[in-house]
BALOBA-1460 file (C-alpha; in Angstrom, 3 decimals):
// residues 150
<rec num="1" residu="x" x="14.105" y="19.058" z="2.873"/>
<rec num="2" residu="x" x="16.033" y="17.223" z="4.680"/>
<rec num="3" residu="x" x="13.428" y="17.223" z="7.814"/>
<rec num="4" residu="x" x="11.269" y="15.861" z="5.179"/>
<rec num="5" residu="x" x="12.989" y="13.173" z="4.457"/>
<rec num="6" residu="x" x="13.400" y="11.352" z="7.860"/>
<rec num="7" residu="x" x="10.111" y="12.278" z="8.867"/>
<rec num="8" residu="x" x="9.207" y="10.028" z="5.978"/>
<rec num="9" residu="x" x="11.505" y="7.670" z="6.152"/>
<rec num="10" residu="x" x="10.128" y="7.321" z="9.947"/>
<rec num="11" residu="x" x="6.846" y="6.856" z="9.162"/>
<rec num="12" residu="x" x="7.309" y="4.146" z="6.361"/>
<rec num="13" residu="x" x="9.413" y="1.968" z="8.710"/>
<rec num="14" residu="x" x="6.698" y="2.243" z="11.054"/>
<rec num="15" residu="x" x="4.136" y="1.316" z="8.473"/>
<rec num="16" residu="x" x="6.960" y="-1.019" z="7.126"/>
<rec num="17" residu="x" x="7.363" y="-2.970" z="10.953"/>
<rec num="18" residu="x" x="3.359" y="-3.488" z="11.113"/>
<rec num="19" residu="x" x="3.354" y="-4.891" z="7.647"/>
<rec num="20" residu="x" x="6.230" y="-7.321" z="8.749"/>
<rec num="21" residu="x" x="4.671" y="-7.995" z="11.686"/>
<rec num="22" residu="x" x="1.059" y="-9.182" z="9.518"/>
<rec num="23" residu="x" x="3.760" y="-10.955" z="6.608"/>
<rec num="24" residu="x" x="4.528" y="-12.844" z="9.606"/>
<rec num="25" residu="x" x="1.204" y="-13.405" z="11.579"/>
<rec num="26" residu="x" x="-0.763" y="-14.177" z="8.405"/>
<rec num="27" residu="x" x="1.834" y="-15.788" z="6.038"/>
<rec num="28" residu="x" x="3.740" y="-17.335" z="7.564"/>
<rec num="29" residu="x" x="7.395" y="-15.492" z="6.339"/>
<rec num="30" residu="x" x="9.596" y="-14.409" z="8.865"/>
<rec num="31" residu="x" x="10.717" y="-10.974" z="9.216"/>
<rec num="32" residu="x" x="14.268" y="-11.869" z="8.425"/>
<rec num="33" residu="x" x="13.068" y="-13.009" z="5.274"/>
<rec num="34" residu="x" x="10.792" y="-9.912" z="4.649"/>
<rec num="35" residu="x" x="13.125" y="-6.970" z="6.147"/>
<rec num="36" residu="x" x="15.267" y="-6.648" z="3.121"/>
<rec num="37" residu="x" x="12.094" y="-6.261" z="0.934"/>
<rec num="38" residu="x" x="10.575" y="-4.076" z="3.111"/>
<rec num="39" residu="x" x="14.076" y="-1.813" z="2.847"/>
<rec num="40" residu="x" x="13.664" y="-1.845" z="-0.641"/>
<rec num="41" residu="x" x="10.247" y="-0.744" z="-0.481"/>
<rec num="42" residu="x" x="10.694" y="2.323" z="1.893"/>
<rec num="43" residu="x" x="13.863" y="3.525" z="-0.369"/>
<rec num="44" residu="x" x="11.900" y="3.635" z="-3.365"/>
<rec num="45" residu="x" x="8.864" y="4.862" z="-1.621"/>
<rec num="46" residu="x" x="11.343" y="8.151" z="-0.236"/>
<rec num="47" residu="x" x="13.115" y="8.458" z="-3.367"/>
<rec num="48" residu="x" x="10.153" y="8.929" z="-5.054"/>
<rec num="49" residu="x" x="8.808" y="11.773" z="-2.444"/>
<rec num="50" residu="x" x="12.304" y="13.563" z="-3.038"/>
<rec num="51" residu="x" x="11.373" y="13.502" z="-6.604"/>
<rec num="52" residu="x" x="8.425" y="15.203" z="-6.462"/>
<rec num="53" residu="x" x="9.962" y="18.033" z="-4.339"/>
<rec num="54" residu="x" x="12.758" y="18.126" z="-6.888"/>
<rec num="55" residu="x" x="11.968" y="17.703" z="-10.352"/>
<rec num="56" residu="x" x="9.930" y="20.177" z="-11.690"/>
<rec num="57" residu="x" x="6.918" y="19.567" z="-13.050"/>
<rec num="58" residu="x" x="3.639" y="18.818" z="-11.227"/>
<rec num="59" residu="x" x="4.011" y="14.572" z="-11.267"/>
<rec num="60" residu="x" x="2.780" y="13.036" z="-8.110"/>
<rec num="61" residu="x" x="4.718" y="11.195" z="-5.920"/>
<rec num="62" residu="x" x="3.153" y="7.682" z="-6.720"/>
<rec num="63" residu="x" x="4.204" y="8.101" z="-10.326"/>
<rec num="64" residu="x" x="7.330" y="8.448" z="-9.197"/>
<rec num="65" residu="x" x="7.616" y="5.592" z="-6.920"/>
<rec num="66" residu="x" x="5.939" y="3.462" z="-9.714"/>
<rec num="67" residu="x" x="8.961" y="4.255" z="-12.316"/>
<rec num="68" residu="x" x="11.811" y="3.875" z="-9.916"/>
<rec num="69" residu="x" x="9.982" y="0.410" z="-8.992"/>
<rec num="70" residu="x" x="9.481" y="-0.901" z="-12.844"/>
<rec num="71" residu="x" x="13.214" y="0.003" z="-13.520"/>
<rec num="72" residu="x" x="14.704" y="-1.339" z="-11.144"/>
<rec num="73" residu="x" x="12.892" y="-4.919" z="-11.347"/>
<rec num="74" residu="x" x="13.743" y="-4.824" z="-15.035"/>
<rec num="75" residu="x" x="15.464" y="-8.027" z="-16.390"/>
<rec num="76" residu="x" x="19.148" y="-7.058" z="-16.897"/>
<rec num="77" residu="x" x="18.998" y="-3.367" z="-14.184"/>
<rec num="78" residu="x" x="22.025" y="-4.139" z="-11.950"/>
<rec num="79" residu="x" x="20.851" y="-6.126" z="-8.790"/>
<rec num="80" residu="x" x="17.088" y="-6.670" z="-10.204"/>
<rec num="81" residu="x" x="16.913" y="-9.926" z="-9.325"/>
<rec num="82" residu="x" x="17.830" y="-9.455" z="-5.840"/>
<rec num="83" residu="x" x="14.980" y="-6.731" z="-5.901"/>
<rec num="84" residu="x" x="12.270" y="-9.067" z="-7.275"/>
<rec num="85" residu="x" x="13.458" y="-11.810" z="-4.831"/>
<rec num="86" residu="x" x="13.086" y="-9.650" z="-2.285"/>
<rec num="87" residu="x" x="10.178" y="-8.186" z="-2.662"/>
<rec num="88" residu="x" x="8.156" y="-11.071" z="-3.708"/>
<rec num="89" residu="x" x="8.784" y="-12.012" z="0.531"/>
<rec num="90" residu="x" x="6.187" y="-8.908" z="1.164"/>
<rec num="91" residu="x" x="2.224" y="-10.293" z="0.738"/>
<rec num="92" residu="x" x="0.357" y="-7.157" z="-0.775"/>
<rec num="93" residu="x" x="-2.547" y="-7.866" z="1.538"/>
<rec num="94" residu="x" x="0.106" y="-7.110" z="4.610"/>
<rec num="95" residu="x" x="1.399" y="-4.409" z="3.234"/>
<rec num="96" residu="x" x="-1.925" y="-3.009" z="2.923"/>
<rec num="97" residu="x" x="-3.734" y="-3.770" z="6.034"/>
<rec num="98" residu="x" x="-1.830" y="-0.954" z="8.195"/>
<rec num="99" residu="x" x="-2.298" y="1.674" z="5.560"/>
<rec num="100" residu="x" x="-5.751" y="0.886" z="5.249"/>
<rec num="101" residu="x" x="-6.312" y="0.926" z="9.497"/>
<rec num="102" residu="x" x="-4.738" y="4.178" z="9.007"/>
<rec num="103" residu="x" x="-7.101" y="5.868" z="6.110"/>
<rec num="104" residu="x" x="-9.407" y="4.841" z="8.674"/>
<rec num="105" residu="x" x="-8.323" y="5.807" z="11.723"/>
<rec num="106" residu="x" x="-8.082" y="9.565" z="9.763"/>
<rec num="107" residu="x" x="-11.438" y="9.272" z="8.311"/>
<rec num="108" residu="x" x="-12.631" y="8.153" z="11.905"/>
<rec num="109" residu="x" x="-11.248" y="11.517" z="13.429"/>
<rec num="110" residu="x" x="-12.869" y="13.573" z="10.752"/>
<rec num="111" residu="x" x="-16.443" y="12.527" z="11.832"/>
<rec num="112" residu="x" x="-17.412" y="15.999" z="12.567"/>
<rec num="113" residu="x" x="-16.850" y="16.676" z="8.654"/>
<rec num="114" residu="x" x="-17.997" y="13.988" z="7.528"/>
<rec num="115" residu="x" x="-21.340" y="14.724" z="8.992"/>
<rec num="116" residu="x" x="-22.006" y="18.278" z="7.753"/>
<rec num="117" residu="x" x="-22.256" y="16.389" z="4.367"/>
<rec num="118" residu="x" x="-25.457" y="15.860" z="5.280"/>
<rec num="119" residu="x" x="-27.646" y="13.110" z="5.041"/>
<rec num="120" residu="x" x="-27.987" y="12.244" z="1.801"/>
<rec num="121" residu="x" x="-24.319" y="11.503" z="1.746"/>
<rec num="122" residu="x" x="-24.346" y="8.813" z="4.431"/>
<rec num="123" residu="x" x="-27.014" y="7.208" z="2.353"/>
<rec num="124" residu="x" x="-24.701" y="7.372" z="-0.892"/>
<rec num="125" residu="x" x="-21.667" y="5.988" z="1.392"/>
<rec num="126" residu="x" x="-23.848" y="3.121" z="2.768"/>
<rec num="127" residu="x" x="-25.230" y="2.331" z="-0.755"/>
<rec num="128" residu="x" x="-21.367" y="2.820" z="-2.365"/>
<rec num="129" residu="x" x="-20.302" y="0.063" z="0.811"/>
<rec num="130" residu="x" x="-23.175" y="-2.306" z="-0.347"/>
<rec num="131" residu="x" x="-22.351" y="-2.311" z="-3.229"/>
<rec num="132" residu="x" x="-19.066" y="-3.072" z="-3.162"/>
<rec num="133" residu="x" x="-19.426" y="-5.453" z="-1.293"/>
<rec num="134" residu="x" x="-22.029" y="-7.623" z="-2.781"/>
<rec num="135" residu="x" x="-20.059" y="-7.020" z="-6.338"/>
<rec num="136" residu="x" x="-16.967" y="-8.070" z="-4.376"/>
<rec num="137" residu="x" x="-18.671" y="-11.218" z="-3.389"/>
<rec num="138" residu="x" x="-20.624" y="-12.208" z="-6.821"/>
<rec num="139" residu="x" x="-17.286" y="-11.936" z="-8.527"/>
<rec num="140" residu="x" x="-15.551" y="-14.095" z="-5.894"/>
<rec num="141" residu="x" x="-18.551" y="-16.699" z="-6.187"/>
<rec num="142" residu="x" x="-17.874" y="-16.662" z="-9.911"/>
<rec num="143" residu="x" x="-14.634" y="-17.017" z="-10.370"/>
<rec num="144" residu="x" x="-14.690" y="-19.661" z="-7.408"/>
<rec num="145" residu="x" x="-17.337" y="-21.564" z="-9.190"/>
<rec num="146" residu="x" x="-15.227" y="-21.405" z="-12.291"/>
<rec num="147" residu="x" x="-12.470" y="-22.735" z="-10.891"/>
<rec num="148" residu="x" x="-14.328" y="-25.555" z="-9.003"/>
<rec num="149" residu="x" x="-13.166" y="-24.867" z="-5.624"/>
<rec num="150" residu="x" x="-16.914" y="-24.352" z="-4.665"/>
């Protein structure tokens, strides 16, 4: 278990550096100002994976992670507000990014897979894509129109 635990621990910090590193490229917040955050983050995100392996029952991980993280940025919890101050340094969008490059970068290796699917799936994936996208970008137009930025 307790392998487990710094192998996790290891790679969050590396997911938790590139996120910094994007906080910092694309918003401007230094990592000095994002590090403690980013602490924060990884403890509750390993605290929840020791959960899992502990507590009986058959609750994911991300449940888990999602409790600790409510009750702890509670109103009143001992040290919330340093917490919530802390956190709120981390954009979600850079937090995301690298975990996103990696789903991809995993998906990318599995091509082989991917392709016994057969072709009707590629066709599904392209038309799942499009569609995203577009209804990504007709609810941006309307909400931007609402707003009267454009």
């Amino acid at each position: 278990m307790f392998k487990n635990v710094i192998e996790w621990f290891l790679i969050l910090t590396v997911f938790g550096l590139s996120a910094i590193v994007g906080n910092w490229v694309g918003y401007d917040v230094l990592p000095t100002a994002a590090i403690p955050g980013m602490l924060v983050l990884i403890l509750i995100s390993v605290l929840g994976l020791v959960l899992e392996k502990v507590v009986p029952g058959n609750i994911p991980s991300v449940g888990y992670i999602g409790i600790i993280g409510i009750i702890i940025s509670i109103p009143g919890f001992p040290g919330s507000e340093y917490v919530v101050r802390w956190t709120s340094e981390i954009n979600i969008l850079a937090l995301a990014t690298p975990i996103l490059a990696y789903a991809g970068i995993s998906i990318g290796k599995n091509w082989a897979d991917f392709s016994k699917l057969g072709w009707r799936s590629v066709i599904v994936a392209i038309f799942v894509f499009f569609g995203t996208f577009i209804g990504s970008a007709v609810i941006a137009e309307i909400i931007l129109r609402m707003q009267g930025i454009i």
